[in-house]
C-alpha positions as CSV (number, residue, x, y, z in Angstrom):
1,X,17.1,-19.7,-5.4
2,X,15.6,-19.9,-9.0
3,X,16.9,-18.9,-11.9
4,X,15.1,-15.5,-13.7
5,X,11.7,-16.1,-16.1
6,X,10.2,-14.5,-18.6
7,X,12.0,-13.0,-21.5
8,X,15.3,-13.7,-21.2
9,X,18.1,-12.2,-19.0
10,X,18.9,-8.5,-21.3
11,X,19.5,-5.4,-20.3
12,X,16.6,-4.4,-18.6
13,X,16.6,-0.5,-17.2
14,X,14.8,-1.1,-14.1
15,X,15.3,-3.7,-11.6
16,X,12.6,-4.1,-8.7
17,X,13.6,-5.6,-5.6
18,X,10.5,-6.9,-3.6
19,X,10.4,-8.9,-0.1
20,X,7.5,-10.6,-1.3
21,X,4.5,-11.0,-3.7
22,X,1.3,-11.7,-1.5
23,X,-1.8,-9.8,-1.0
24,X,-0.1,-6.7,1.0
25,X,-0.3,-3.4,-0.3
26,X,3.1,-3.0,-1.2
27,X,3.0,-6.0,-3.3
28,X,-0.1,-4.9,-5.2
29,X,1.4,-1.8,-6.0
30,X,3.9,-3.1,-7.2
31,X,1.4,-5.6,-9.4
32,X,-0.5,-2.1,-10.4
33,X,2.9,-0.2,-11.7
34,X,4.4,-3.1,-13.8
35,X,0.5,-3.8,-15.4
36,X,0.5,0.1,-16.4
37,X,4.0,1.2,-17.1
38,X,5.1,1.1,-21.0
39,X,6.9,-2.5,-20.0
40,X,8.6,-2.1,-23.8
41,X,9.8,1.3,-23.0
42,X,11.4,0.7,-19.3
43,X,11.9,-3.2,-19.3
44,X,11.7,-3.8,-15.7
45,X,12.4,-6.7,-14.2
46,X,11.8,-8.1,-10.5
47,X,14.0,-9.9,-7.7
48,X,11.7,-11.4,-4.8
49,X,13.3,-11.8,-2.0
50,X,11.9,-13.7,0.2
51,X,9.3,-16.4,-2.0
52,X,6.7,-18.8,-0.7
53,X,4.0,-20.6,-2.2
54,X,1.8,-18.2,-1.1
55,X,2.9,-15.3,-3.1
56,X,-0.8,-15.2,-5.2
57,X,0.6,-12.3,-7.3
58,X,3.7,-14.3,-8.8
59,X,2.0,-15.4,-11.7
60,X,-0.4,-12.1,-12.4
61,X,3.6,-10.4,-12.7
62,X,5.2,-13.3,-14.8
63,X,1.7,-13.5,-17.1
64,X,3.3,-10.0,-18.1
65,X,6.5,-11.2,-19.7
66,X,8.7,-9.4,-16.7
67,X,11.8,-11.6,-15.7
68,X,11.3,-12.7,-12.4
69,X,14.0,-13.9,-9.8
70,X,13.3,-15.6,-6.6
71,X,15.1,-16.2,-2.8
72,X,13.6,-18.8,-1.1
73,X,13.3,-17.6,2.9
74,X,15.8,-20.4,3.6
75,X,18.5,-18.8,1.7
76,X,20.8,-16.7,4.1
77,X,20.8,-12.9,3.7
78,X,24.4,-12.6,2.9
79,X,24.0,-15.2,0.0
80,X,21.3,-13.2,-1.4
81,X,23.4,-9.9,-0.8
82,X,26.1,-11.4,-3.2
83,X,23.4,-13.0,-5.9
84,X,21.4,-9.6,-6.2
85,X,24.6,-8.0,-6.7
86,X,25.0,-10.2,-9.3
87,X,21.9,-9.9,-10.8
88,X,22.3,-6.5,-10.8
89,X,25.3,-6.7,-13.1
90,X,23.3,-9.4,-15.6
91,X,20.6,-6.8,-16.0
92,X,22.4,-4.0,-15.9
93,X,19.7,-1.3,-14.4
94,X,19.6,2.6,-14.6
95,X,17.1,2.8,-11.6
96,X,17.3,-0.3,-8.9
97,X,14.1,0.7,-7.1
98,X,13.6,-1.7,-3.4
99,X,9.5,-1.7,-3.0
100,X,10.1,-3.0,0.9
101,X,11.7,-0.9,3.7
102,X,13.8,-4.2,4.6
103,X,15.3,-4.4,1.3
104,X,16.2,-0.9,1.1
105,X,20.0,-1.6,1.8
106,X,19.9,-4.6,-0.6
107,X,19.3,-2.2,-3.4
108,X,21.5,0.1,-2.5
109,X,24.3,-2.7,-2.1
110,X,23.1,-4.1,-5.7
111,X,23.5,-0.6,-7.0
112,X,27.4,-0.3,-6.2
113,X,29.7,0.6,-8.8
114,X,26.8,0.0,-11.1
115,X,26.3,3.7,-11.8
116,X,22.8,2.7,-11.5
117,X,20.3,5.0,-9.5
118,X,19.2,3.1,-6.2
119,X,15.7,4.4,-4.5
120,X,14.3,2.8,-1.5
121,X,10.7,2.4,-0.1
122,X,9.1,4.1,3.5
123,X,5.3,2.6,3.0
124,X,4.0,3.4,6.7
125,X,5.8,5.2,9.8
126,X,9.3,5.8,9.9
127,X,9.7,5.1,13.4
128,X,8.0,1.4,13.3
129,X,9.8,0.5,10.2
130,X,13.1,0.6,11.7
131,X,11.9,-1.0,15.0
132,X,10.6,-3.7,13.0
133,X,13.8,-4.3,10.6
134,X,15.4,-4.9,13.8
135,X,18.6,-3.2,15.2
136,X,20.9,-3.3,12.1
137,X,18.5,-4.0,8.9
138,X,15.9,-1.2,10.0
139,X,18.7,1.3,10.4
140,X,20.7,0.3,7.3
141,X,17.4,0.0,5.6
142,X,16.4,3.5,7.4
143,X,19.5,5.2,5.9
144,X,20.6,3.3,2.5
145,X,19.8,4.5,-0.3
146,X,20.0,8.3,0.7
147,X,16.9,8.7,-1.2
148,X,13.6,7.1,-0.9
149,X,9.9,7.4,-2.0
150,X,7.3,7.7,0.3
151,X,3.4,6.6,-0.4
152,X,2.7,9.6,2.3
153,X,2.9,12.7,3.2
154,X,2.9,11.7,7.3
155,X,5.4,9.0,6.5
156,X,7.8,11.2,4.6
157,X,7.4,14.1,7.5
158,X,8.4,11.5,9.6
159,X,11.5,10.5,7.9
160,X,12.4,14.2,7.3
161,X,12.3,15.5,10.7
162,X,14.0,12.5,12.4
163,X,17.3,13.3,14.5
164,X,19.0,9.8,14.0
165,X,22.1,9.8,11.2
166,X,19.9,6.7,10.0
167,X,17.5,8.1,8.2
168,X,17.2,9.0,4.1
169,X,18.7,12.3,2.5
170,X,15.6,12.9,0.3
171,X,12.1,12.1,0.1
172,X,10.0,11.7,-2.3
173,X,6.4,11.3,-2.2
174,X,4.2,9.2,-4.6
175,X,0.5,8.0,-3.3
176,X,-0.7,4.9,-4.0
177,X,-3.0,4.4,-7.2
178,X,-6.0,2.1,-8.1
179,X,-7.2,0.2,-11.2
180,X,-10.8,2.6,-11.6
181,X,-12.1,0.2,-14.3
182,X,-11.7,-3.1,-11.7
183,X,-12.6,-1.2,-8.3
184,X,-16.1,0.5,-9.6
185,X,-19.6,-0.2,-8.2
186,X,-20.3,-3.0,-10.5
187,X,-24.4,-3.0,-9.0
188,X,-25.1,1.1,-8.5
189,X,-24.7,3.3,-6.1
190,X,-28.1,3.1,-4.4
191,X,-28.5,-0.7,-4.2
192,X,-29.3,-1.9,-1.0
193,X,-26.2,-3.5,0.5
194,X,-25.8,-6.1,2.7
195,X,-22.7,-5.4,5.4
196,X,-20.3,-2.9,6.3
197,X,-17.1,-3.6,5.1
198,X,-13.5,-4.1,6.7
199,X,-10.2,-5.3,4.7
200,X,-6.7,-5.4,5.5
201,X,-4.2,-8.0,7.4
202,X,-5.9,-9.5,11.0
203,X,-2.5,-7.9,13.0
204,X,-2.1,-5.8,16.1
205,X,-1.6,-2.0,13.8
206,X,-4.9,-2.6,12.1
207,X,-6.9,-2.5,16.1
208,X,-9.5,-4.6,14.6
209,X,-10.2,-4.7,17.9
210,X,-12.0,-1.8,18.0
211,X,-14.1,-2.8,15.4
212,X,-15.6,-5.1,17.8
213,X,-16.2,-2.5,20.4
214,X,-17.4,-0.3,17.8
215,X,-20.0,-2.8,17.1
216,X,-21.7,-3.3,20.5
217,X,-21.5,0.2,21.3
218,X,-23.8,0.6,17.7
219,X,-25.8,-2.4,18.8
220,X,-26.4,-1.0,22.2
221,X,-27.8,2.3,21.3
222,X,-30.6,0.3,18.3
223,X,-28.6,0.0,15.4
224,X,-28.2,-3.1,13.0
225,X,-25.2,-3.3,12.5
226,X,-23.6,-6.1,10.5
227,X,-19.6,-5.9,9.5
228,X,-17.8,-8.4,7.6
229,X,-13.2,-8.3,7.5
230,X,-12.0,-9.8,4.3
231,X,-8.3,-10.8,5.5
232,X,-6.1,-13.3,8.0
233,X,-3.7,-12.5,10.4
234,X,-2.1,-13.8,13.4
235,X,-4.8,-12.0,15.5
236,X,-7.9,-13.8,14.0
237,X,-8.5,-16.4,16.7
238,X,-7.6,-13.5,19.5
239,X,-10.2,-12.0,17.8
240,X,-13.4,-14.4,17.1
241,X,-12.9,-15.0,20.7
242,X,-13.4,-11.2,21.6
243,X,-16.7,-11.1,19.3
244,X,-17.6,-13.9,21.5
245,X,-16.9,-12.2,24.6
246,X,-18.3,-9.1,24.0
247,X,-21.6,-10.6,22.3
248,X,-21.2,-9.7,19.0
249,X,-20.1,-12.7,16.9
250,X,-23.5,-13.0,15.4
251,X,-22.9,-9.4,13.1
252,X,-19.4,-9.5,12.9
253,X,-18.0,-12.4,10.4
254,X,-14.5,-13.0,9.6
255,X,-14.5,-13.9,6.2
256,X,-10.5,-14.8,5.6
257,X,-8.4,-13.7,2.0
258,X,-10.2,-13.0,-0.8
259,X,-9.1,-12.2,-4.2
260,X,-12.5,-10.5,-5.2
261,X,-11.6,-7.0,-2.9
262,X,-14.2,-5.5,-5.8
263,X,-17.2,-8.0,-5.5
264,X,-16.8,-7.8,-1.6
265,X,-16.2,-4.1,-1.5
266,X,-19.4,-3.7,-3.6
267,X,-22.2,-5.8,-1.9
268,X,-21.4,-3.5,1.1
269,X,-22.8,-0.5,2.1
270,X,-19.8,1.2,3.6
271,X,-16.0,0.9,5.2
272,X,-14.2,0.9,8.4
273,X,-10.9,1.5,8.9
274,X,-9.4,1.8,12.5
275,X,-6.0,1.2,12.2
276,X,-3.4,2.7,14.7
277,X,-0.2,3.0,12.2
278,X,-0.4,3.6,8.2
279,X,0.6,5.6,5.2
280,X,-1.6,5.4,2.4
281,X,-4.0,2.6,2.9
282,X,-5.0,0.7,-0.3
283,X,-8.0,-0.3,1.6
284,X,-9.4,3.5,2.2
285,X,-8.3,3.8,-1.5
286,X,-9.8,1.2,-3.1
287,X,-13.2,1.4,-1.1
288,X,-13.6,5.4,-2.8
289,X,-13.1,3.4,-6.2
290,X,-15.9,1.7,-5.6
291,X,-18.0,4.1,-4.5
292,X,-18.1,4.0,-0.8
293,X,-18.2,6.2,1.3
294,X,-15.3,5.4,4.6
295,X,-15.5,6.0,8.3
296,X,-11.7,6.1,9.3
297,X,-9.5,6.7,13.0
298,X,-7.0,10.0,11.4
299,X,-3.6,7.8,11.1
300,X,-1.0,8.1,8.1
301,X,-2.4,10.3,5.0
302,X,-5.7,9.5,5.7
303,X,-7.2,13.2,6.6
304,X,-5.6,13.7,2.8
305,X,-7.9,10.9,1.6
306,X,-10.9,11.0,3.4
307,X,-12.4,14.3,3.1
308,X,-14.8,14.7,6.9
309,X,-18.0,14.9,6.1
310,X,-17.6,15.0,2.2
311,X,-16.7,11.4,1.3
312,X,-16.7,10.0,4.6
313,X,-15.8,11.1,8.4
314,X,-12.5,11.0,9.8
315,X,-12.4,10.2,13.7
316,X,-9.5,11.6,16.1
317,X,-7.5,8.3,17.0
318,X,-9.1,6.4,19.9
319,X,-12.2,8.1,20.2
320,X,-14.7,4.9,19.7
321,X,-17.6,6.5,20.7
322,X,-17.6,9.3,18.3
323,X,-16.9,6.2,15.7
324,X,-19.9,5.1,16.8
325,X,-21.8,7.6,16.2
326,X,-20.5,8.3,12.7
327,X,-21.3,4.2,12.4
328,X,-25.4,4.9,13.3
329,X,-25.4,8.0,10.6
330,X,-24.7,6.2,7.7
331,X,-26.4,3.0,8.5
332,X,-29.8,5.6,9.3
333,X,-29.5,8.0,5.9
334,X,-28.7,5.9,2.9
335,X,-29.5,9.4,0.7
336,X,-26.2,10.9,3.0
337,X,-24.0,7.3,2.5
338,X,-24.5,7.3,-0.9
339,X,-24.0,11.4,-2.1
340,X,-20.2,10.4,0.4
341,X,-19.8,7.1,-1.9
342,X,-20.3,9.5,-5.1
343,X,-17.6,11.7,-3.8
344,X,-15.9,9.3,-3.1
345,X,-15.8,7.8,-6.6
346,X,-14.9,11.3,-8.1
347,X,-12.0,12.1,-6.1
348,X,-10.3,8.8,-6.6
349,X,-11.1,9.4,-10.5
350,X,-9.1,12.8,-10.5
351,X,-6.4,11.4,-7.7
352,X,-5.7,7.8,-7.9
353,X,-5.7,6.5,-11.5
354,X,-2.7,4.3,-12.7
355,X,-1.9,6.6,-15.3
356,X,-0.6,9.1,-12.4
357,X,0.3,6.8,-10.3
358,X,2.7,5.9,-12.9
359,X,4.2,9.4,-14.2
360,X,4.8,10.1,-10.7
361,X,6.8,7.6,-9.8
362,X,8.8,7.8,-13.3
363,X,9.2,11.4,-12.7
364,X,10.8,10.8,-8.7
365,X,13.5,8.4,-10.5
366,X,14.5,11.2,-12.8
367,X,13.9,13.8,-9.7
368,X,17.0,11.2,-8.0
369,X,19.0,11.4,-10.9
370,X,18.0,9.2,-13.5
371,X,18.6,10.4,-17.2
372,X,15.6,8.7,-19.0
373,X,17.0,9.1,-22.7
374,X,13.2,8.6,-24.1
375,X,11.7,10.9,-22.4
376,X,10.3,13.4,-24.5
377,X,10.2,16.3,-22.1
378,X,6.0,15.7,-21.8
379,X,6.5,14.3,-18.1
380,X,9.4,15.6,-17.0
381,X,9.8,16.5,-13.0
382,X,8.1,19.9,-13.1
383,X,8.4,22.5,-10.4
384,X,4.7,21.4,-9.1
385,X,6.4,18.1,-8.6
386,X,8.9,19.3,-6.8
387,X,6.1,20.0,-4.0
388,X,6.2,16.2,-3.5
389,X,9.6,16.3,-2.3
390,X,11.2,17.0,1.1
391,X,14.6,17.2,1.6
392,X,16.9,15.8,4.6
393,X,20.7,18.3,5.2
């Protein structure tokens, strides 16, 4: 364990609990609400709790002047039950807001007696969550704190029509957001680009696998096809020795983490996403930022992102060939990929700015309770808001 950083150890009125601070989604969310939040108004402050040197976005948060905490993985979870307790009583937080699903039950424990509000975190399907939390943290996590927010609509559904006691009381959706002036087509929209593009972690729920069979079927009936996957992952050997197998390693490359996601996203001409399990992909988000139009399997919110045929086309789960086929449209009319990249650009400009991103999730920690005593009334939780929630009896 290390002791916190940044400005000292005041009150600070909300405390974010993290698992870690890598290159996931959650993590960069996290990175995107702290960076456009009024940090003098709402003094957050952030626990980690499980650190490693490879958390790349530690020192983009500290940079900021939040106090930072961190557990090292070593450190047993019953030790760091009792130390974010404690922290929790040094800062002394209205909202204690857990930005994993596995430290859901740790913020709700923190929150004890505090009279601070506790919110938890559902970022892809209920279901998986708790199988991956294991038997007791995934139902704790699943259950504790009674309310949680939700980056999708699916996900939240998911919660709110589960049968199990282990599950949240409310729900709360807020969508992901995106920094529009460091995701935008740096080069134009018409240039001519060089790949198609795939990003996200090399695991089994992203099916990069079907990528690869994607790929020869495109090859097979005369397309050139030539995909690049920004990311690593326990599946990436598995992998480069499928593209081998199946003949395609020559136009697929594996091109490992990057911190660039906008000079990659923008030498490439469009994105794939084929993932069997999500929520709101930052991926899908960040590639209509730049501009880019997105062929995607329909998993998680993305039939609310992608609009078919509009900004890209969204392909019933499993159904490679008609993948395909979307795959050979694009790469033959670069008149139709970039009018879908234009769109693209426009609706994350009206839907996924930081600015919203943040209000919303202000407004769900009042919408659990919290009595934000400098709010001036301009972004309170309005009755359209109240669309975004779903409630558990």
């Amino acid at each position: 364990m290390t002791s916190p950083t940044g400005s000292g150890s005041e009150n600070r009125r909300i405390l974010y609990l993290v698992g870690k601070l890598g290159r996931g989604g959650a993590e960069r969310q996290l990175a995107y609400l702290l960076q456009a939040m009024d940090r003098e108004r709402y003094r957050p402050a952030v626990v980690v709790w499980n650190h490693s040197p490879d958390d790349v976005l530690t020192h983009e948060i500290a940079a900021l002047g939040i106090p930072m905490h961190f557990f090292s993985q070593g450190v047993s979870r019953v030790t760091k039950l009792r130390e974010v307790r404690r922290l929790a009583r040094q800062f002394n937080p209205e909202v204690i807001h857990s930005y994993f699903f596995y430290t859901n039950f740790a913020a709700y424990w923190a929150a004890l007696g505090t009279g601070a509000i506790a919110v938890g975190s559902l970022r892809g399907e209920f279901a998986q969550h708790k199988k991956d939390g294991g038997r007791w943290i995934g139902c704790l996590s699943a259950r504790w704190p009674r309310q949680h927010i939700s980056n999708s609509f699916a996900s939240a559904e998911q919660a709110r029509s589960s049968r199990s006691v282990f599950c949240p009381k409310r729900m709360f959706v807020v969508r992901n957001g995106v920094d529009l002036e460091r995701f935008y087509n740096v080069n134009g929209i018409d240039v001519n680009r060089a790949y198609i593009a795939g990003l996200g972690s090399l695991i089994p729920l992203k099916r990069w696998d079907r990528v690869l069979g994607i790929v020869q079927q495109v090859n097979r009936k005369g397309g050139a096809c030539k995909v690049h996957i920004a990311g690593d992952g326990p599946e990436r050997v598995s992998l480069e020795r499928q593209a081998k197998d199946l003949g395609v390693s020559d136009c697929v490359q594996f091109v490992g983490p990057i911190d660039d996601v906008p000079g990659f996203l923008d030498k490439s001409r469009f994105v794939l996403h084929t993932s069997d399990s999500e929520g709101s992909p930052n991926s899908v988000i960040e590639a209509m930022a730049c501009g880019r139009a997105v062929v995607a399997m329909d998993a998680g919110d993305i039939r609310l992102l992608v609009e078919d045929g509009k900004t890209g086309f969204v392909i019933r789960r499993g159904d490679e060939a008609t993948f395909a086929q979307r795959v050979l449209r694009l790469l033959s009319d670069e008149k139709l990929c970039s009018r879908m990249g234009r769109a693209a650009r426009a609706k994350a400009e009206r839907e996924f700015g930081l600015e919203l991103f943040v209000n919303e999730t202000l407004n769900a920690y009042r919408a659990a309770g919290w009595r934000d005593y400098t709010c001036d009334g301009t972004n309170q939780h309005s009755d359209k808001e109240l669309l975004f929630e779903l409630n558990q009896n």
